[in-house]
N, CA, C and O atoms as CSV, one atom per row, in Angstrom:
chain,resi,resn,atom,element,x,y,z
A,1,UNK,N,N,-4.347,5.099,15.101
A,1,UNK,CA,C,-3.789,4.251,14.081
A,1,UNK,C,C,-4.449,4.610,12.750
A,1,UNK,O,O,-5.662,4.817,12.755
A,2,UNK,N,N,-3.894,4.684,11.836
A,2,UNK,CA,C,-4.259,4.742,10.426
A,2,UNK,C,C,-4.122,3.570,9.175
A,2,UNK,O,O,-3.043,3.146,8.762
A,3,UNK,N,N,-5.123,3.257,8.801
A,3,UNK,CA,C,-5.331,1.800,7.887
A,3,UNK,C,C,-5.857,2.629,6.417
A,3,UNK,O,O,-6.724,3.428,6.062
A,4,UNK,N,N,-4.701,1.849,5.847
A,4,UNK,CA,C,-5.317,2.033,4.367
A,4,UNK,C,C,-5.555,0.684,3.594
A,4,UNK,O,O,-4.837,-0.315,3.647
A,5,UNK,N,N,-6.643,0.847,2.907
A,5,UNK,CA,C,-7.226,-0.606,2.345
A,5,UNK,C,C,-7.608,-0.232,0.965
A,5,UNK,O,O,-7.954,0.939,0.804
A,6,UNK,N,N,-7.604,-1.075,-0.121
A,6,UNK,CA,C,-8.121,-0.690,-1.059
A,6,UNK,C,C,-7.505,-1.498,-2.700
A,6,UNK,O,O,-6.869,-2.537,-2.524
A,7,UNK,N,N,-7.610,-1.235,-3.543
A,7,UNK,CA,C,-7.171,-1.557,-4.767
A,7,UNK,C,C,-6.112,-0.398,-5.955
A,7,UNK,O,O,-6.436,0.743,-6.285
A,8,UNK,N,N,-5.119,-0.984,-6.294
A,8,UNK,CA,C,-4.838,-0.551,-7.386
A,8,UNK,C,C,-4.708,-1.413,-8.529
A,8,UNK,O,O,-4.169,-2.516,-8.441
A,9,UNK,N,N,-5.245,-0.892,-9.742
A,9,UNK,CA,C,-5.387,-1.187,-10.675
A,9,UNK,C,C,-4.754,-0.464,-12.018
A,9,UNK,O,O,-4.689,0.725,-12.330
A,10,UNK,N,N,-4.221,-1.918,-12.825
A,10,UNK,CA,C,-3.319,-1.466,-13.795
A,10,UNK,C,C,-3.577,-2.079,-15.028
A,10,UNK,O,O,-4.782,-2.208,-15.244
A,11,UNK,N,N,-2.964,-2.426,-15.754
A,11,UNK,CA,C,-3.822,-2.968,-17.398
A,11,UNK,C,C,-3.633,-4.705,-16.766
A,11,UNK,O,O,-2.959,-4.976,-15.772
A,12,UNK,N,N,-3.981,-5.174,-17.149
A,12,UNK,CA,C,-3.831,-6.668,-17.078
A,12,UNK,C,C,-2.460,-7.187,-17.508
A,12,UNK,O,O,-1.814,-8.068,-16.941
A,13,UNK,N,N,-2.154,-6.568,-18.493
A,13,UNK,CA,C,-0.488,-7.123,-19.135
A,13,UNK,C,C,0.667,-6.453,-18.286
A,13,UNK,O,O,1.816,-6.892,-18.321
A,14,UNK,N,N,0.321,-5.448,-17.581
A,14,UNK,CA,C,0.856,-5.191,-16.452
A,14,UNK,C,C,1.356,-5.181,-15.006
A,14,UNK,O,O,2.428,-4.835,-14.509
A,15,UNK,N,N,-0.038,-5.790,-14.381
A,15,UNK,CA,C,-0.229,-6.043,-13.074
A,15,UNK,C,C,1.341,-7.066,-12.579
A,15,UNK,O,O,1.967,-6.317,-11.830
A,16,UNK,N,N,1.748,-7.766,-12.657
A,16,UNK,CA,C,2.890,-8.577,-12.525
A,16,UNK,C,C,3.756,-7.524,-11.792
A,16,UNK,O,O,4.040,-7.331,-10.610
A,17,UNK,N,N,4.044,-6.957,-12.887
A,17,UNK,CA,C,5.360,-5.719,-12.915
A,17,UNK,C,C,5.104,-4.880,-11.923
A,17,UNK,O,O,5.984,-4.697,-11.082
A,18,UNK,N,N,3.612,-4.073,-11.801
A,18,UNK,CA,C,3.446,-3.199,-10.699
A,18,UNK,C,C,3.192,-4.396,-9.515
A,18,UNK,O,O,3.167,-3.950,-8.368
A,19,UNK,N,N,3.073,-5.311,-9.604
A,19,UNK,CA,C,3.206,-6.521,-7.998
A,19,UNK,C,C,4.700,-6.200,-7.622
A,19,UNK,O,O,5.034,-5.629,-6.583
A,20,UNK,N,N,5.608,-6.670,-8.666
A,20,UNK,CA,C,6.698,-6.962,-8.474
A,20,UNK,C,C,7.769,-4.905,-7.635
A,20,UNK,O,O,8.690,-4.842,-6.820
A,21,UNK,N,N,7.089,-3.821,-8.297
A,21,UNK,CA,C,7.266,-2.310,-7.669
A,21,UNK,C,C,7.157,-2.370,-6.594
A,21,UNK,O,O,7.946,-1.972,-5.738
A,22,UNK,N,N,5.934,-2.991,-6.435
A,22,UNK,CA,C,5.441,-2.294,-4.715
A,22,UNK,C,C,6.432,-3.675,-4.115
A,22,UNK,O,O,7.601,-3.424,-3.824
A,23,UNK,N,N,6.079,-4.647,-4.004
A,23,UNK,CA,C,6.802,-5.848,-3.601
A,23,UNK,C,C,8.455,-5.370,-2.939
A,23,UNK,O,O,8.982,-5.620,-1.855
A,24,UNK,N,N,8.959,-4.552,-4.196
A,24,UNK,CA,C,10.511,-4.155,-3.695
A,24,UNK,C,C,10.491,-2.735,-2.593
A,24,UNK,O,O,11.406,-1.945,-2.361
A,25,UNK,N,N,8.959,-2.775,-1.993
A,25,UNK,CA,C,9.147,-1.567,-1.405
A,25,UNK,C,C,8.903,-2.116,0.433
A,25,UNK,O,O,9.007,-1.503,1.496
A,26,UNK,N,N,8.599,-3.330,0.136
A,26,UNK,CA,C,7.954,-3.957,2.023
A,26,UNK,C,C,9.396,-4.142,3.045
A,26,UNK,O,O,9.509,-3.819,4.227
A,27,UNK,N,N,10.284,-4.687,2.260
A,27,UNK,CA,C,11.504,-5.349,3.715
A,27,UNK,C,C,11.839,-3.645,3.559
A,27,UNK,O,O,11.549,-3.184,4.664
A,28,UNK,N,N,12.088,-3.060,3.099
A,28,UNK,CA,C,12.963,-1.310,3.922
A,28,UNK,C,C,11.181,-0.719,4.951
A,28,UNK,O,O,11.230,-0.579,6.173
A,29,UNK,N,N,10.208,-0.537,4.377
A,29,UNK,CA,C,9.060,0.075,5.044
A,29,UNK,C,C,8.763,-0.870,6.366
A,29,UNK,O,O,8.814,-0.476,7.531
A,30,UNK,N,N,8.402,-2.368,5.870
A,30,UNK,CA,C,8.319,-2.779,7.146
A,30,UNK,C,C,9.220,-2.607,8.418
A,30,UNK,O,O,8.955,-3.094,9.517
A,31,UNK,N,N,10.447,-1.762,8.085
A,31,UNK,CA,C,11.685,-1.710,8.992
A,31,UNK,C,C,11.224,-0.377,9.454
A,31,UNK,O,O,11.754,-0.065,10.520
A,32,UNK,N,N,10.333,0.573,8.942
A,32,UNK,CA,C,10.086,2.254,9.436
A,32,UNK,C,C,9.812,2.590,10.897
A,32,UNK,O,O,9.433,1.511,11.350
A,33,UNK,N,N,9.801,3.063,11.426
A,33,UNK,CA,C,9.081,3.411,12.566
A,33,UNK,C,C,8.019,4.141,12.189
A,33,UNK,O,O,7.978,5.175,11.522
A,34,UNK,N,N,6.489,3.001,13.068
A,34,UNK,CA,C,5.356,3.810,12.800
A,34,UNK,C,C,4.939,2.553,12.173
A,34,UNK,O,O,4.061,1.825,12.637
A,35,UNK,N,N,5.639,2.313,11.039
A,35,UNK,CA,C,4.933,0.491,10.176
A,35,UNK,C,C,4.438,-0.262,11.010
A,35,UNK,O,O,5.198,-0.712,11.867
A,36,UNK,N,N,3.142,-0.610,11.032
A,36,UNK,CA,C,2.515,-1.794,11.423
A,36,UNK,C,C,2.358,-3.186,10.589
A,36,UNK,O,O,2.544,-4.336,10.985
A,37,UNK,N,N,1.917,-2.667,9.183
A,37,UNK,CA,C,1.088,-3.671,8.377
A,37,UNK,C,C,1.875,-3.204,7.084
A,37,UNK,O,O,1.839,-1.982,6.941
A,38,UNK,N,N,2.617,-3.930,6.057
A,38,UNK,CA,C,2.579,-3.466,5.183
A,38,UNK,C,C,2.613,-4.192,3.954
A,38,UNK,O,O,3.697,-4.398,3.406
A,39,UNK,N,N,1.217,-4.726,3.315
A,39,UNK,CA,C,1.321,-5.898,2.086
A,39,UNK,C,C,0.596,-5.119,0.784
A,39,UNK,O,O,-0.052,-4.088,0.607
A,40,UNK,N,N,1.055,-6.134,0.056
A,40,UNK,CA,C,0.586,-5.835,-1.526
A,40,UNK,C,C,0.227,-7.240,-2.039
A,40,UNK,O,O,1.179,-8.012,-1.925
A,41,UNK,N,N,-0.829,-7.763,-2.548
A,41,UNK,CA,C,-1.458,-8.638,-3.388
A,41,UNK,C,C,-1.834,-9.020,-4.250
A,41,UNK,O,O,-2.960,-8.530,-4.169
A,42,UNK,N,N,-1.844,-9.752,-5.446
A,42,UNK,CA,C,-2.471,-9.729,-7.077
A,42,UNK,C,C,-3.738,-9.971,-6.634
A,42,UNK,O,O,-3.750,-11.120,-6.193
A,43,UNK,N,N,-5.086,-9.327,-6.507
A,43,UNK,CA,C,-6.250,-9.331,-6.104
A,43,UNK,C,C,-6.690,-10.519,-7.614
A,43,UNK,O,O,-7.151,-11.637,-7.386
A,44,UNK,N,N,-6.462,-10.057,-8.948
A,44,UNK,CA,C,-7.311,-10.104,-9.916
A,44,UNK,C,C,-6.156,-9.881,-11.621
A,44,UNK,O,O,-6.175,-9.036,-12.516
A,45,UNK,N,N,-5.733,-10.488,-11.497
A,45,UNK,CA,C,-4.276,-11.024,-12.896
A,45,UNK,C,C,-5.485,-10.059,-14.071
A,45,UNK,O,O,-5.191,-9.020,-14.661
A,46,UNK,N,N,-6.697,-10.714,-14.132
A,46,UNK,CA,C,-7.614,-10.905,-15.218
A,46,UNK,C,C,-7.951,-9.505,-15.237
A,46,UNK,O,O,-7.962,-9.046,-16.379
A,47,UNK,N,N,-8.232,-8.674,-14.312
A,47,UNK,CA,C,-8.257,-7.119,-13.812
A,47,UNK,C,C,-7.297,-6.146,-13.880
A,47,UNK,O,O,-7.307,-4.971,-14.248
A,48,UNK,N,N,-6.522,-6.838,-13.474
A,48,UNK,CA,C,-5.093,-6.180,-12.865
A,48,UNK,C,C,-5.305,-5.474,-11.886
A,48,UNK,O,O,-4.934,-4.303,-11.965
A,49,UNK,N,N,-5.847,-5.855,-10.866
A,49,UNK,CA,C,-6.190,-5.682,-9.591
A,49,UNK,C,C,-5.942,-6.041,-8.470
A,49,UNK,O,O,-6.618,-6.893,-7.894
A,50,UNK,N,N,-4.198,-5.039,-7.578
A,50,UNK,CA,C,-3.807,-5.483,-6.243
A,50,UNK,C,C,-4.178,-4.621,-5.280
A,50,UNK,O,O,-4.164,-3.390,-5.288
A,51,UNK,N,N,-4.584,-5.550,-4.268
A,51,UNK,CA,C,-4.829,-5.210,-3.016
A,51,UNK,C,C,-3.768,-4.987,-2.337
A,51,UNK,O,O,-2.763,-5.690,-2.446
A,52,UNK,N,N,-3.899,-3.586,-1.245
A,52,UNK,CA,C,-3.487,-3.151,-0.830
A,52,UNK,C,C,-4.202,-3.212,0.493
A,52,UNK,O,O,-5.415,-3.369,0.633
A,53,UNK,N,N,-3.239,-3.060,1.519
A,53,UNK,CA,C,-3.400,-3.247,3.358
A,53,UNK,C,C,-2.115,-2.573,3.778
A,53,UNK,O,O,-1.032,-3.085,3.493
A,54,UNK,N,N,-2.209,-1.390,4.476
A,54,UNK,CA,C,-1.009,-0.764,5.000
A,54,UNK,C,C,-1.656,-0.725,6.609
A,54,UNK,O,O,-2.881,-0.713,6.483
A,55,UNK,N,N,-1.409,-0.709,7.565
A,55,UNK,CA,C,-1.178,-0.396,9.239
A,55,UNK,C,C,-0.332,0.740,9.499
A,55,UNK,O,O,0.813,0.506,9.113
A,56,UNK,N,N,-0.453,1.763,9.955
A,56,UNK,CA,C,0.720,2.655,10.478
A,56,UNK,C,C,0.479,3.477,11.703
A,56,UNK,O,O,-0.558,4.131,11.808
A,57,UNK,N,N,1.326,3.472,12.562
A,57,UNK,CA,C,0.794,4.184,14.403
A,57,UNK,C,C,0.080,5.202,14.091
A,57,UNK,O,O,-1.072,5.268,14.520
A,58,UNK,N,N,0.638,6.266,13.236
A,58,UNK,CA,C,-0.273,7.396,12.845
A,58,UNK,C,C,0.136,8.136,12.093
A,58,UNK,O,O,1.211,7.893,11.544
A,59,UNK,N,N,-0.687,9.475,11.761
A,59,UNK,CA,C,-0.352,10.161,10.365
A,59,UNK,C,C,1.144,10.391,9.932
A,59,UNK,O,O,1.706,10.113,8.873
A,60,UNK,N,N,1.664,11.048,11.200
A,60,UNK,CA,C,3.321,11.917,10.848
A,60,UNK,C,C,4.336,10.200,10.452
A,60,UNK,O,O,5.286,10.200,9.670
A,61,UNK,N,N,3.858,8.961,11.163
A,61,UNK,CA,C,4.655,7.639,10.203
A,61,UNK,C,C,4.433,7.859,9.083
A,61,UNK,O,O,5.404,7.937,8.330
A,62,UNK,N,N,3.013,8.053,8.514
A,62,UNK,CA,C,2.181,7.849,6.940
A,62,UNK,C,C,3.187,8.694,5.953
A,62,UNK,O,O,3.920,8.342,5.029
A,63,UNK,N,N,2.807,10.367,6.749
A,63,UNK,CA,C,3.472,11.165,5.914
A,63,UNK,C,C,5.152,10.749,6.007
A,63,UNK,O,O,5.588,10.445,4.897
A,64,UNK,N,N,6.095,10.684,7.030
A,64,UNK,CA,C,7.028,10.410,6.463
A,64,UNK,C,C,7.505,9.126,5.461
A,64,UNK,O,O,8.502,9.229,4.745
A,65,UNK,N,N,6.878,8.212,5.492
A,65,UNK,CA,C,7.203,7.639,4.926
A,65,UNK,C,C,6.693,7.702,3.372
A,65,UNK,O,O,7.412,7.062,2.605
A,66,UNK,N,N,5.717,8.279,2.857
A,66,UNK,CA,C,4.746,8.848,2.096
A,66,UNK,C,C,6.227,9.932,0.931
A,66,UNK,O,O,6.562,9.711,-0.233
A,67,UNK,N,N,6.591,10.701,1.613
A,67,UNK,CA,C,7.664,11.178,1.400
A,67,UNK,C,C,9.248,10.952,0.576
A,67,UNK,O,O,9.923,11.733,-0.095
A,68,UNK,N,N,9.476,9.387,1.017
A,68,UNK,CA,C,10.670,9.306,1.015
A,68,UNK,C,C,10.446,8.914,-0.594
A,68,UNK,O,O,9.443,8.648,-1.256
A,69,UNK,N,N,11.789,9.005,-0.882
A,69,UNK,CA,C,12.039,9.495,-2.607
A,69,UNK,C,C,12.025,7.521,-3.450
A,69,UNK,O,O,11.938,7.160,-4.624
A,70,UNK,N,N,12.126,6.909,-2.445
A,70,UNK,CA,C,11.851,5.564,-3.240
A,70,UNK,C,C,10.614,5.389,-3.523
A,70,UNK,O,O,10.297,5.020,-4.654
A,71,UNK,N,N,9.150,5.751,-1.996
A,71,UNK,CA,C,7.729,5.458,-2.858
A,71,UNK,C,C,7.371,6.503,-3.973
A,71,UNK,O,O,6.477,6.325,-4.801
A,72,UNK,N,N,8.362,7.875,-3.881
A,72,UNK,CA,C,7.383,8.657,-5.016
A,72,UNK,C,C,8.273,8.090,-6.081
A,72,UNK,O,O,7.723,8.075,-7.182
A,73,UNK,N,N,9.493,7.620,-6.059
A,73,UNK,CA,C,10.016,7.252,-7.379
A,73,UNK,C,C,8.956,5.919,-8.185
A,73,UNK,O,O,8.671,5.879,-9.382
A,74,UNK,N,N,8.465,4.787,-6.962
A,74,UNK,CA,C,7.019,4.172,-7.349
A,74,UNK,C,C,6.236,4.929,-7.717
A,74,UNK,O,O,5.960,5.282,-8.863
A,75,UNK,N,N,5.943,5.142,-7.026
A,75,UNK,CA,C,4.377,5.928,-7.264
A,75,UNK,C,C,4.083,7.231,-8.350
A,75,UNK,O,O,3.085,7.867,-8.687
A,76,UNK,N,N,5.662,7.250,-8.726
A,76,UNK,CA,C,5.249,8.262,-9.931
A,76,UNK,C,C,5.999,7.975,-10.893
A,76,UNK,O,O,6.559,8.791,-11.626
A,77,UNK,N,N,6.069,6.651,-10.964
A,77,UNK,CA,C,6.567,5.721,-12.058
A,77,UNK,C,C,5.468,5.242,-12.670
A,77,UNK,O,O,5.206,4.972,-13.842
A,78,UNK,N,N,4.938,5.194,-11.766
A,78,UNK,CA,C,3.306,4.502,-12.799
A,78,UNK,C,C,1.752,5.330,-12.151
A,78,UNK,O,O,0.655,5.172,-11.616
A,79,UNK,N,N,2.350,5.908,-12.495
A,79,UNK,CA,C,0.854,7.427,-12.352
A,79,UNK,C,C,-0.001,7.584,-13.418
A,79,UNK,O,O,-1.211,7.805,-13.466
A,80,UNK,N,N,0.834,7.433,-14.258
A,80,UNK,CA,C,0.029,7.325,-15.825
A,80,UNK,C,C,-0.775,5.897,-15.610
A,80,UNK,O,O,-1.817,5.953,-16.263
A,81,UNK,N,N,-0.669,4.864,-15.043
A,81,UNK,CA,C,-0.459,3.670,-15.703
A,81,UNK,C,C,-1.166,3.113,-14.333
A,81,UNK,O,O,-1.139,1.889,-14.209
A,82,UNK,N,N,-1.622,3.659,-13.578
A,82,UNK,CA,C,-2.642,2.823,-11.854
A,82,UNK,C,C,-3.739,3.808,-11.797
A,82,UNK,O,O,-3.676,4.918,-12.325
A,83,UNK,N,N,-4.686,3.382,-11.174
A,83,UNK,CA,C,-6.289,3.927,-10.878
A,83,UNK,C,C,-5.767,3.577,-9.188
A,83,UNK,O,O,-5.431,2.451,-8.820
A,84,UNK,N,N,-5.786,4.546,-8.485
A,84,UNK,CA,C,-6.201,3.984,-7.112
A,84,UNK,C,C,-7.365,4.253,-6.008
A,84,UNK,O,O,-7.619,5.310,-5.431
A,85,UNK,N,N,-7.839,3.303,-5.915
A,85,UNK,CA,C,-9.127,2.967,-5.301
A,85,UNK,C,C,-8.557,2.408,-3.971
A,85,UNK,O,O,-8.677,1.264,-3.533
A,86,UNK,N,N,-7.829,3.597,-3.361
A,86,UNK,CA,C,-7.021,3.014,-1.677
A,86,UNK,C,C,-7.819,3.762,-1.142
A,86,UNK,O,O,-7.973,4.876,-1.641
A,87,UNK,N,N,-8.803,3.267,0.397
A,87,UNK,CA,C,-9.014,4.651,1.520
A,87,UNK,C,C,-8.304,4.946,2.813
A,87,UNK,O,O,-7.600,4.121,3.395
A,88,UNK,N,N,-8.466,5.820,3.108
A,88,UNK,CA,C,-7.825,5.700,4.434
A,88,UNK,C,C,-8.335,5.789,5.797
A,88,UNK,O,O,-8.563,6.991,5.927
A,89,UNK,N,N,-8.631,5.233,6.839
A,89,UNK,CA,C,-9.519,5.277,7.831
A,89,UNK,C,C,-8.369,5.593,8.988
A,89,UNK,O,O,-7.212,5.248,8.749
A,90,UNK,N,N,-8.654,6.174,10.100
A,90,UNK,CA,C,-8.721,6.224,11.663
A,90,UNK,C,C,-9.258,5.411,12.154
A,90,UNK,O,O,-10.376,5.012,11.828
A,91,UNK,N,N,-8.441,4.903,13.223
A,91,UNK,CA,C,-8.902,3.546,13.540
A,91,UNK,C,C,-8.496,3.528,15.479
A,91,UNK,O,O,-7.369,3.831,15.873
A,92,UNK,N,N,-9.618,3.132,16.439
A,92,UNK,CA,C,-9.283,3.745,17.618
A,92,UNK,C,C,-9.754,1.995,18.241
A,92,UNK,O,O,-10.182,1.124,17.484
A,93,UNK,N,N,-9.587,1.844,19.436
A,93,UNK,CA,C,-10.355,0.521,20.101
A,93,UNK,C,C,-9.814,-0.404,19.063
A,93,UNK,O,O,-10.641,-0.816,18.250
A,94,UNK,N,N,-8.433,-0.854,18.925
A,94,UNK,CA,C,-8.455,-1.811,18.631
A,94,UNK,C,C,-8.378,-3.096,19.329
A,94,UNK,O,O,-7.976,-3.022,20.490
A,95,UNK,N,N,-8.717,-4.427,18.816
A,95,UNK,CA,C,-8.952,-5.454,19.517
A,95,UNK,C,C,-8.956,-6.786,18.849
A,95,UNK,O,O,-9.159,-6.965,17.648
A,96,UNK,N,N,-8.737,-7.616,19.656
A,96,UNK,CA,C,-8.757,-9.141,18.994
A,96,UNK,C,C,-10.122,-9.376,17.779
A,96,UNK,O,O,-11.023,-8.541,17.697
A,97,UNK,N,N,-10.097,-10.165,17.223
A,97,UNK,CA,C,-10.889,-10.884,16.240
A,97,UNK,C,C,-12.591,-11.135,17.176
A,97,UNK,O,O,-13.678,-10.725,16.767
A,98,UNK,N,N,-12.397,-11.730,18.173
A,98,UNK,CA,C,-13.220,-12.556,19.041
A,98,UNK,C,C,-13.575,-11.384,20.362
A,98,UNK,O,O,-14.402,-11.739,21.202
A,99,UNK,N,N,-12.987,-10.147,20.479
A,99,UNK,CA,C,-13.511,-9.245,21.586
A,99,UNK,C,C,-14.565,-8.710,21.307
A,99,UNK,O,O,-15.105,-7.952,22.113
């Protein structure tokens, strides 16, 4: 499984707008095969700082979906305009909260 966690960050007078980008990108991705997890958050208005949490079975989900021409039309809509501070981990033994 592959987890990405992390922050992007945008000007403060901005953050809304890039909420509202990624936001129009969850009901088609959460439908992907391979999607586990897929949210976006206003971490920090005052920052302009959203959190990011993606889940995906594994890389070849990541990359295809990584691919398709709606996230790069995001994601390179505001390239100029985001810092991203996302990582990405491998993730094996997963388990309840309490195991």
């Amino acid at each position: 499984m592959i987890i990405l966690a992390g922050h992007l960050k945008t000007s403060p007078d901005l953050v809304e707008e890039l909420a509202a980008a990624l936001q129009s990108l969850v009901a088609g991705t959460v439908l992907e095969d391979g999607c586990l997890d897929y949210h976006f958050a206003i971490d920090s208005k005052a920052e302009g700082s959203i959190l990011v949490y993606e889940r995906w079975r594994d890389q070849d989900a990541l990359s295809t979906h990584l691919a398709l021409p709606a996230i790069g039309a995001v994601l390179g809509g505001w390239a100029d305009r985001i810092e991203i501070t996302v990582r990405k981990f491998d993730a094996a033994n997963e388990r309840g909260f309490t195991d």
